[in-house]
C-alpha positions, 0 to 999 in steps of 0.5 A: 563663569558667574555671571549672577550679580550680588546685593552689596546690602544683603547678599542676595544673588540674582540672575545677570538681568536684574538691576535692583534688590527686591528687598532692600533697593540697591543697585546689584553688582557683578561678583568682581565689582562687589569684591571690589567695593568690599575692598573699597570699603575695608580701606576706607574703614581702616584709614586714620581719621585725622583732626577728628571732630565730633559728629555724634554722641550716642550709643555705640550700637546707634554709632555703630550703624552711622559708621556703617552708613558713612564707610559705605558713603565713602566717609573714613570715620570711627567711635570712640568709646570711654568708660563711665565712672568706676561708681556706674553712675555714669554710663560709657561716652561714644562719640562718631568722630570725622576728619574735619574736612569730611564733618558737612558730607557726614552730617548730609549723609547721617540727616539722609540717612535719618530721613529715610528710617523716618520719613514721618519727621520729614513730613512733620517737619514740612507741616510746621515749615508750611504754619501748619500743626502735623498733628492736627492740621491747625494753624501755627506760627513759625516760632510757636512752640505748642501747638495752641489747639492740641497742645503738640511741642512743635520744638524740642529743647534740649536742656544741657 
């Protein structure tokens, strides 16, 4: 029998022994435990999400990789999609949408998941929490918006 574990993440085998993915990190799993984690996860991808609430907008291949990251965390979600204007203006609308009992532990995960794709926002952000510029190490206060000696946005503002 097999006894070699699989990367759930990448599907690379490795001999029983190992306990880690060289690639990606993730914990390896014996064939049995990976058939039933893909299990798992098809349920969980299939399982209808009830009063729905809205946790991003976007585009769907974005939204595409977010549901991926909350199936695997065991978060039942989906995107929905609709068509733009007929005029293509306006582009199509997707929007990933949760149970409204599951929108804190997506919105936990998504920020987790952002955060390791880009830990230099992460490191950015603790200089401004700390008074001080990420770009060039000066000064700043908490509610500045600039950075008065290089000039940096420390805050984005989204305009509606």
């Amino acid at each position: 029998m097999n006894r070699n574990k699989l990367c759930p993440d990448c599907l690379t085998e490795y001999l029983h022994h190992v306990q880690k993915c060289a690639d990606c990190g993730a914990d390896l799993l014996l064939p049995e435990e990976h058939r039933k984690a893909q299990e798992e996860k098809k349920r969980i991808a299939e399982k209808v999400v009830e009063n729905s609430v809205i946790v991003r907008e976007g585009d769907f291949a974005w939204l595409s990789e977010l549901r991926s990251v909350l199936i695997a965390a065991g978060i039942p979600c989906t995107v929905h999609a609709e068509a733009g204007c007929k005029k293509g203006c306006c582009g199509d609308t997707c929007r990933l949408v949760v149970s409204s009992g599951d929108v804190e532990r997506a919105q936990e995960r998504i920020e987790e998941y952002f955060a390791a794709l880009h830990p230099e926002v992460c490191a950015s952000n603790a200089l401004i929490e700390s008074g001080k510029c990420p770009a060039c190490g000066a000064p700043v206060d908490t509610d500045a918006l600039t950075c008065r000696d290089c000039g940096l946005p420390l805050l984005i503002i989204e305009e509606e």
